[in-house]
Phi, psi and omega in degrees: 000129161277137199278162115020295221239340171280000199275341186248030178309292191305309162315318176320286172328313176292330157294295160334295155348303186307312216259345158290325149317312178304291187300335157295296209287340169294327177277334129263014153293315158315309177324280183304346200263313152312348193272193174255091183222043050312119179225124186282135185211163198234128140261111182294140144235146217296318169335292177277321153099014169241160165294125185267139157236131177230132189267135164246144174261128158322108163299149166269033184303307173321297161321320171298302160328288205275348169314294163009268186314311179299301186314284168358246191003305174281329167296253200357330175264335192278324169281338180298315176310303224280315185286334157307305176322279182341310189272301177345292189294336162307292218292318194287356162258351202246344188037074190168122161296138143257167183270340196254013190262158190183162202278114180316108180253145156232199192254305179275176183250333159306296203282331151315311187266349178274290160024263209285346156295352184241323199284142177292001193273349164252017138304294156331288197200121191284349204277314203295343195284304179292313161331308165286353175253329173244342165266309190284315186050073185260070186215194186270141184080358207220279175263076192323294178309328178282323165312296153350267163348262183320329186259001216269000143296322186278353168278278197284047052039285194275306191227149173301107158328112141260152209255148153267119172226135173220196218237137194252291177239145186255114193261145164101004210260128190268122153220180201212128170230107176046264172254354173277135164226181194228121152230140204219110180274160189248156131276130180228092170315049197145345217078000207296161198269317178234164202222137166213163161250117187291154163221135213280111137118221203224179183074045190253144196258116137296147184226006189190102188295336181088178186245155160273139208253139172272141186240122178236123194235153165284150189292179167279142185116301199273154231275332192265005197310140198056341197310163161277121194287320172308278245296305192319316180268000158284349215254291163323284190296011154220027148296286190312313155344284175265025157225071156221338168298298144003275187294283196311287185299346153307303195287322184278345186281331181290322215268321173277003171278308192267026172271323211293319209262357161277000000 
């Protein structure tokens, strides 16, 4: 006998999917944070008769690219989840897939529900059809974030997310001047490549570069612009959890309703 929780299996899976891309990419950000991608130098200056210390930060371009590729992936299954949920609830009353049913985004809520009035999915099943029209709101005014979603899939489509990253803050950074030492975190602000710091005097040694917080931002332009990209697709990918979660109890409550009244 099939269960419930096997009839929406493939969306889940497709949301697991997602979120092992969110946890990869977290896992090379980890990475990268650890890497030499800032190098610290002691300069005198001759003005003052004191020591400067100065960071240049590394581009991450190489990083960004395959950061990309990962973001891709995961936009891509979290919707992909929302269009599987759908064709579920299609195929068990209609016993038939279609290729062209798929999770509805419109600009409007008038256009939305003529959408979904034409569509087999309101064939299938009318409570999920209100559901997605009063609860879910996937149109302009109404769900920001599932909008979001659909469309920054469909720019990549085209073109690669490339995430803007740099380096935010350098926690640790040790230098030594004979018995005196400094431990210091740098803030680096904007993204800037170089940074420098006065130090109250001279002949000072780094001992310690410190470590680096990687900051991965979605670029300008895109809808999530500036947004922080994990926290902002952790976020998503447990929307998606829950109106595919959502779409199920609804669709099976429908479904024991009218069982209750043949």
């Amino acid at each position: 006998m099939t269960t419930p929780n096997d009839q929406f299996r493939d969306a889940r899976l497709k949301i697991e999917r997602a979120k092992h891309h969110i946890a990869d990419l977290h896992s090379k950000v980890q990475i990268l944070s650890v890497g030499s991608f800032h190098v610290l130098t002691v300069e005198n200056n001759p003005q003052t008769g004191n020591d400067v210390l100065k960071i240049e930060i590394v581009q991450f371009s190489s990083s960004a690219s395959e950061f990309a590729l990962i973001i891709g992936d995961a936009l891509h299954n979290l919707e992909s989840a929302l269009d599987h949920a759908i064709n579920e609830v299609v195929f068990r009353p209609l016993k038939s897939y279609d290729d062209h049913t798929k999770f509805p985004f419109k600009s409007t809520r008038d256009k939305l529900v003529s959408s979904i009035n034409g569509a087999l999915i309101h064939r299938a099943s009318v409570a999920v059809c209100n559901f997605i029209v009063d609860t879910v709101k996937p149109y302009d005014g109404g769900n920001s974030a599932l909008l979001a979603l659909n469309d920054l899939n469909n720019v990549d489509k085209h073109r690669l997310l490339l995430p803007v990253v740099h380096i935010n803050v350098i926690n640790g950074i040790r230098i030594k001047n004979g018995g005196h030492e400094e431990v210091f975190d740098q803030v680096i602000s904007g993204g800037r490549r170089f940074v420098s710091h006065d130090l109250p005097g001279r002949d000072f040694k780094v001992t310690n570069k410190g470590t680096a917080s990687i900051l991965v931002l979605f670029d300008k332009g895109t809808v999530w612009e500036g947004k922080p990209i994990l926290p902002t697709l952790s976020q998503v990918a447990e929307m998606v959890t829950g109106l595919v979660a959502g779409i199920e109890e609804v669709f099976f409550a429908e479904s024991r309703r009218l069982e209750f009244i043949k």
